[in-house]
C-alpha positions in Angstrom: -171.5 -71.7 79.7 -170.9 -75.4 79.6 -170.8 -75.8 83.3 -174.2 -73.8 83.9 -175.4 -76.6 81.2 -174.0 -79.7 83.1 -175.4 -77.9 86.3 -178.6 -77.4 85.2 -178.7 -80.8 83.7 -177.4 -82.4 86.9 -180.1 -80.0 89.2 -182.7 -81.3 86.7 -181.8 -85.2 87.4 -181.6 -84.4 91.1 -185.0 -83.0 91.2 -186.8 -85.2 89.1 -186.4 -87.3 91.8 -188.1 -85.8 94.8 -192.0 -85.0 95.6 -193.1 -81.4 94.7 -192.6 -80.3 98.2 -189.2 -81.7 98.6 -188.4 -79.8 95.3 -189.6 -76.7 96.9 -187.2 -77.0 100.3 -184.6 -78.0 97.7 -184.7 -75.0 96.1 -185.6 -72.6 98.7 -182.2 -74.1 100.1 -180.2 -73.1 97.2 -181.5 -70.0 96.8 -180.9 -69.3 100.2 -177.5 -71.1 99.9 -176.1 -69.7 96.3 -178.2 -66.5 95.2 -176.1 -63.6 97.2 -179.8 -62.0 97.0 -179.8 -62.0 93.7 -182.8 -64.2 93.2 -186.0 -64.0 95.2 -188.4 -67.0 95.9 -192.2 -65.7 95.2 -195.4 -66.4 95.7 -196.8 -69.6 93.0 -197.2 -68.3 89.8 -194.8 -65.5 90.6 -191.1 -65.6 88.5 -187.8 -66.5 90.5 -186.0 -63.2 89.1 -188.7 -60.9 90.6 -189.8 -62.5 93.7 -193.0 -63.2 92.3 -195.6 -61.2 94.4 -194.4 -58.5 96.8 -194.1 -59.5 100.1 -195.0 -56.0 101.0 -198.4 -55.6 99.6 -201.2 -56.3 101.7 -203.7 -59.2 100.1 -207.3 -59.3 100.3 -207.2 -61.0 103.9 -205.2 -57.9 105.4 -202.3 -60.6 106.1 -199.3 -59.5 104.3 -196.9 -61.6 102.1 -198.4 -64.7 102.0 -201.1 -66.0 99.2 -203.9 -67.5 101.1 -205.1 -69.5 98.3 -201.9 -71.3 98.1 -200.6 -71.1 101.4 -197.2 -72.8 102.2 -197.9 -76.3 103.0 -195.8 -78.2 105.9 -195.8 -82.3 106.2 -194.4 -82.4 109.3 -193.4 -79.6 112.3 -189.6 -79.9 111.9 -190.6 -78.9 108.0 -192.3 -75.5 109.5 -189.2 -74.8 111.7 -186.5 -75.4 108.9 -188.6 -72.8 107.0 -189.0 -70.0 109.3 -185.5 -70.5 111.1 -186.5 -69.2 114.5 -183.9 -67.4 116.6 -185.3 -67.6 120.0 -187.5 -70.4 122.4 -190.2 -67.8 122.3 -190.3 -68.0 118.5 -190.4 -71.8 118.6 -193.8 -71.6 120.8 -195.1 -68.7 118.6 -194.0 -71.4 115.5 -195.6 -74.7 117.4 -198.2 -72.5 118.3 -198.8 -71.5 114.0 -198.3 -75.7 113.4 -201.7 -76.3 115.5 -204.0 -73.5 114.5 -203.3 -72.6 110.6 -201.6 -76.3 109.7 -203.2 -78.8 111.5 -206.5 -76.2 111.3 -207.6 -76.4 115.0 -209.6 -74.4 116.8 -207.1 -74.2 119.7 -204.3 -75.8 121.1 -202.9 -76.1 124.8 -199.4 -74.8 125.8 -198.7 -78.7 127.0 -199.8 -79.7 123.2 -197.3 -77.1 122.1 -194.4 -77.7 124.2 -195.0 -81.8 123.6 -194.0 -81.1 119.9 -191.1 -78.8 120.4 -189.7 -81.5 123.0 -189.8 -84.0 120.1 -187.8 -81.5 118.4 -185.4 -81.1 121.0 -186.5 -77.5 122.0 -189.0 -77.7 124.7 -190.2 -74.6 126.3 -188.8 -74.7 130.2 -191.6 -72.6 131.2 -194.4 -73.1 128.1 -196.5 -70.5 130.5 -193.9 -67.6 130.8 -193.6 -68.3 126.8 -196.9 -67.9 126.4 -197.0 -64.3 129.0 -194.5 -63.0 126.4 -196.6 -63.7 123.3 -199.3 -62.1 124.9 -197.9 -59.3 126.3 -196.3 -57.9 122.9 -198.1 -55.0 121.4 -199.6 -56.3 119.8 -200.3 -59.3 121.3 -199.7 -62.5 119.4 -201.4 -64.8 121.0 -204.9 -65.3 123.6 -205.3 -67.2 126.0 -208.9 -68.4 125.5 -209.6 -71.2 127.9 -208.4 -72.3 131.4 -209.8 -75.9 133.1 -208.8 -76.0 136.9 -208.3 -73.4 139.3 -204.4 -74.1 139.9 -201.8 -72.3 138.3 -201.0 -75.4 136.6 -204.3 -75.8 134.6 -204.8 -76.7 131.4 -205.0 -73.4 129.2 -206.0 -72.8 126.0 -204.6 -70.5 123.4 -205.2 -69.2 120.0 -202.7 -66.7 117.7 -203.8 -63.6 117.0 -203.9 -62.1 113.0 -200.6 -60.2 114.3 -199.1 -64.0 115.8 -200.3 -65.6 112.2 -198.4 -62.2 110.3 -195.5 -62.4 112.2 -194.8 -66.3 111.6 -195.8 -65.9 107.8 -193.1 -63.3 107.7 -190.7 -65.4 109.3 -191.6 -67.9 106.7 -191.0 -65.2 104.1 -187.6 -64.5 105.3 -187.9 -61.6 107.1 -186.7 -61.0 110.4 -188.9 -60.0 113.4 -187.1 -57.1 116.1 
């Protein structure tokens, strides 16, 4: 019992410390890190012992596991990535493609906007248009391509997710895995 106290105590000073989101990746970290799946992160308002809302119910929007009135917020890209841990370079386009529409809120984004942001990241997209095939190919598709400018093969396209693209990242994000 007296080294949960001096844990808690030293957690509590550690904590103090940091901004409200960097107290959130903290602890999601250590959950992650220490719980053996004994203790679920919820939704805000939700208690650490019961995971807070079910990630399984379906919410007014039709998206499941994810409150839209207090979404997840993300400072910078690297932030998103570190939360959603994706296993493949199609998941980091799918992820880059989530930082543009729902994050940054815009109304599209190119694959060259996309793939610009994973390269800072150090996981440019070799082929950001075969990427891009893939996610729209699924069934259902993830994401649309809504836009071209030129007539090469090169041109500038744009894209949007699909509610299934925005589903499967905010699962991702939730911790579960995608097959």
């Amino acid at each position: 019992m007296g080294n949960e106290i001096e844990a808690m105590g030293a957690l509590d000073q550690a904590l103090s410390a940091l901004e409200p989101d960097e107290r959130g990746r903290v602890l999601t970290w250590a959950v992650s890190k220490f719980s053996d799946g004994q203790v679920k992160l919820g939704a805000p308002g939700g208690s650490l012992r019961d995971g807070g809302a079910n990630p399984d119910e379906e919410n007014g929007d039709g998206a499941q596991g994810i409150n839209r009135d207090q979404p997840q917020t993300f400072d910078r890209i690297s932030d998103l990535m570190d939360a959603a841990n994706p296993a493949s370079g199609v998941d980091y386009v799918l992820l880059g493609s989530y930082w543009f529409q729902v994050v940054q809120e815009a109304e599209s984004f190119t694959g060259h906007q996309v793939n610009s942001a994973l390269k800072d990241l150090g996981h440019g997209s070799s082929n950001i248009t075969t990427a891009y095939n893939n996610l729209k190919s699924r069934k259902p598709p993830l994401a649309r391509q809504i836009q071209k400018s030129g007539t090469s093969k090169q041109a500038r396209k744009q894209y949007r997710l699909t509610a299934e693209g925005i589903k499967v990242v905010d699962r991702m994000l939730a911790g579960k895995v995608e097959e």
